[in-house]
Legacy VTK file of the C-alpha trace (Angstrom):
# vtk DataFile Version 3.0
C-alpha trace
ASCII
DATASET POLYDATA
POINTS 179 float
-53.058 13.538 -21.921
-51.056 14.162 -18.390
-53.287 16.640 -16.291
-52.188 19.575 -14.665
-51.249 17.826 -11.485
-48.388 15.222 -13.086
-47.113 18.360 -14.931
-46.690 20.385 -11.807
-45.100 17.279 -10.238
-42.719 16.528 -13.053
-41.868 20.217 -12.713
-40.916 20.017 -9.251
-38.855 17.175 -9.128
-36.927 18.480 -12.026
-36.522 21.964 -10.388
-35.694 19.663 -7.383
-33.142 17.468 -8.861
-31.703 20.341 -10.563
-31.494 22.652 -7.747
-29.580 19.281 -5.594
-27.074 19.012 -8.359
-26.806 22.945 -8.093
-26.316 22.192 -4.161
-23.834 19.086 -4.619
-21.443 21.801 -7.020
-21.842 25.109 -4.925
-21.335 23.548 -1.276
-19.467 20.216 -2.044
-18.056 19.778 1.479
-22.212 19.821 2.742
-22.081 16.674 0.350
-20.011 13.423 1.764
-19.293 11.712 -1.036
-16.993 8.281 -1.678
-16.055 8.022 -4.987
-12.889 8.732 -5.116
-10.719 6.012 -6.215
-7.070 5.478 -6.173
-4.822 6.403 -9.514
-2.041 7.446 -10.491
-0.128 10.263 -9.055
-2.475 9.658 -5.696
-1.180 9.895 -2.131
-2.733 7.260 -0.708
-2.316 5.353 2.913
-3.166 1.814 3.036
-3.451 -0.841 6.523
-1.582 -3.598 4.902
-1.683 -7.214 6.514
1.150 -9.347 4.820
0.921 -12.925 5.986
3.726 -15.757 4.366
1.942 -18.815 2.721
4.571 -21.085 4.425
3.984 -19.492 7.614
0.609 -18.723 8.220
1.524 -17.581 12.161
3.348 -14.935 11.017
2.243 -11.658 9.850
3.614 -8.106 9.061
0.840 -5.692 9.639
1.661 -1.671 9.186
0.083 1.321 7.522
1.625 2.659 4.666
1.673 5.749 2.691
2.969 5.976 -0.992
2.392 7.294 -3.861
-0.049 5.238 -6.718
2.237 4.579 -9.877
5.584 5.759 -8.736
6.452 1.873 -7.860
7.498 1.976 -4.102
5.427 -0.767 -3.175
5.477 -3.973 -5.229
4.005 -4.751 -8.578
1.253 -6.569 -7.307
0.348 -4.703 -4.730
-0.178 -1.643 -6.733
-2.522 -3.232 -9.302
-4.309 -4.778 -6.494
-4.735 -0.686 -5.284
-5.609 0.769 -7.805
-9.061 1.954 -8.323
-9.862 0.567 -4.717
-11.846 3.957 -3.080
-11.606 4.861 0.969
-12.537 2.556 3.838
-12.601 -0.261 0.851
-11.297 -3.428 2.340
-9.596 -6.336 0.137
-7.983 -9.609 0.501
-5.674 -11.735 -2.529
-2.786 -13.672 -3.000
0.566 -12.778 -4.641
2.822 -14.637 -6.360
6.565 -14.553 -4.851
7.319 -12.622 -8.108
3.969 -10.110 -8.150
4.872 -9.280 -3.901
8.679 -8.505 -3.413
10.473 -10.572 -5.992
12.449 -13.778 -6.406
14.694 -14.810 -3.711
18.556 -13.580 -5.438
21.191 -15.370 -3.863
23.338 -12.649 -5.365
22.436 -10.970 -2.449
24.214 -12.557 0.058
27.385 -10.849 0.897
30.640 -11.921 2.806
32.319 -9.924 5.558
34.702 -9.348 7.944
33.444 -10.009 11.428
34.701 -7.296 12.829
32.588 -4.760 10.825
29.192 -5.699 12.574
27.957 -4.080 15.958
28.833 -5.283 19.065
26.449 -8.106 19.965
25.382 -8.713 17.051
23.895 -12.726 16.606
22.767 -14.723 13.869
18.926 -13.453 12.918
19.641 -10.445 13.848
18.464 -7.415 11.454
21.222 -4.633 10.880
21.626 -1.577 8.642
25.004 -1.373 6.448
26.103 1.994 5.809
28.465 2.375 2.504
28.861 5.615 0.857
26.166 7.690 2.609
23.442 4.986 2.293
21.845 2.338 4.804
20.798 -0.982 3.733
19.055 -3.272 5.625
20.360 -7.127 6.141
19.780 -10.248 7.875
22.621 -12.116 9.542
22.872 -15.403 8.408
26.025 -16.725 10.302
28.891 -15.810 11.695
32.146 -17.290 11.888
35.278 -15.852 13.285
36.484 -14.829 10.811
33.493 -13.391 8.595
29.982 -13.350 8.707
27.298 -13.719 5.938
24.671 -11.136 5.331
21.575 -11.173 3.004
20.734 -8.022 1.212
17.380 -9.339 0.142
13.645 -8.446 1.690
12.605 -10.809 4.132
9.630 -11.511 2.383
11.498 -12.285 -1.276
10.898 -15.386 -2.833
7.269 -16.096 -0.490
4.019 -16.517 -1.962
1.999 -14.250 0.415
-1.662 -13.556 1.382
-2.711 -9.847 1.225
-5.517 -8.019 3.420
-5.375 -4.088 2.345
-7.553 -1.135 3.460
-7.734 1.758 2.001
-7.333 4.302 4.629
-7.069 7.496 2.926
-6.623 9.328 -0.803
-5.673 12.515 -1.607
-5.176 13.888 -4.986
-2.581 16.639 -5.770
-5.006 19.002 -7.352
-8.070 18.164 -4.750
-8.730 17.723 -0.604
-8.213 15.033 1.226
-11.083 12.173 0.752
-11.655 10.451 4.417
-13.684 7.152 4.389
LINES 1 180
179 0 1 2 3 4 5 6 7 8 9 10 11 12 13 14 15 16 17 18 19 20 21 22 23 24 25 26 27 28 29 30 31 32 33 34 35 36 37 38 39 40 41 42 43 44 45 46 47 48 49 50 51 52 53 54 55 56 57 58 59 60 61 62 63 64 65 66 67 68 69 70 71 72 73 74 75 76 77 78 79 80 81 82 83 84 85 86 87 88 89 90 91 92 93 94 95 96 97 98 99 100 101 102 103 104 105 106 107 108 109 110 111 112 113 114 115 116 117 118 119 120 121 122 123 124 125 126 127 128 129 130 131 132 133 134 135 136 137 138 139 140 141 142 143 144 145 146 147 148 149 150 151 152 153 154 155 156 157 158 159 160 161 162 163 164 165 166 167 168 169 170 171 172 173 174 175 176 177 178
């Protein structure tokens, strides 16, 4: 039979545990918590690190902010995101179609020389503009009479290594969770 001692004990540390959880609810910004994870219909900000597996000296490295689910980042990437929670640090491979697709030599376009900028040299990055919208493309040659652009991402068609950190997530209907 538990004495009066362990009953006054268990008594405490229930009125103590309760009166924590009654804490936690009443005064949740007193209470740092990091369990928020990415999902659907999140804003979230990622540092991503995007390095080519046929060029391991080069990588793209910038911090991004999209929304989870709304597919403005690539397939892969957003699976590899989601559920990931702030200050969470990951590293994976993607498959050339998982990161930004399959090189499409559809994509390569013919044009009069004439219509690119001044100065403009082979390797060079330039935007398009046609009916009110910019594209970016890579010049591929240019001749004297036309030059060849490519309309696809410079990272299509490349098996790539990923290093992501989830920097922040915020939720329509709640705060802002920091790491």
């Amino acid at each position: 039979m538990p004495t009066l001692g362990y009953i006054v004990i268990a008594i405490c540390l229930v009125m103590l545990l309760g009166y924590g959880y009654l804490l936690v609810q009443v005064f949740p910004t007193l209470v740092k918590t990091n369990d928020e994870a990415v999902q659907d219909g999140a804003m979230v900000t990622a540092q991503l690190h995007i390095t080519p597996q046929d060029n391991l000296t080069t990588t793209y490295s910038e911090t991004d902010q999209f929304i989870q689910g709304q597919h403005h980042i690539p397939p892969g990437l957003e699976q590899q995101v989601a559920g990931m929670h702030p200050g969470e640090k990951k590293t994976f491979s993607l498959a050339a179609e998982e990161g930004f697709g399959p090189y499409d030599e559809t994509k390569l376009q013919i044009i009069p020389t004439e219509q690119l900028p001044r100065e403009t040299r082979e390797g060079d990055i330039i935007e398009i503009i046609n009916d009110d919208a910019g594209k970016i493309a890579r010049v591929v040659s240019i001749l004297p009479e036309k030059a060849v652009l490519d309309f696809n991402h410079p990272l299509a068609g490349k098996p790539l290594n990923v290093t992501l950190e989830i920097v922040k997530i915020e939720n329509p209907d709640k705060e802002a969770i920091l790491p």
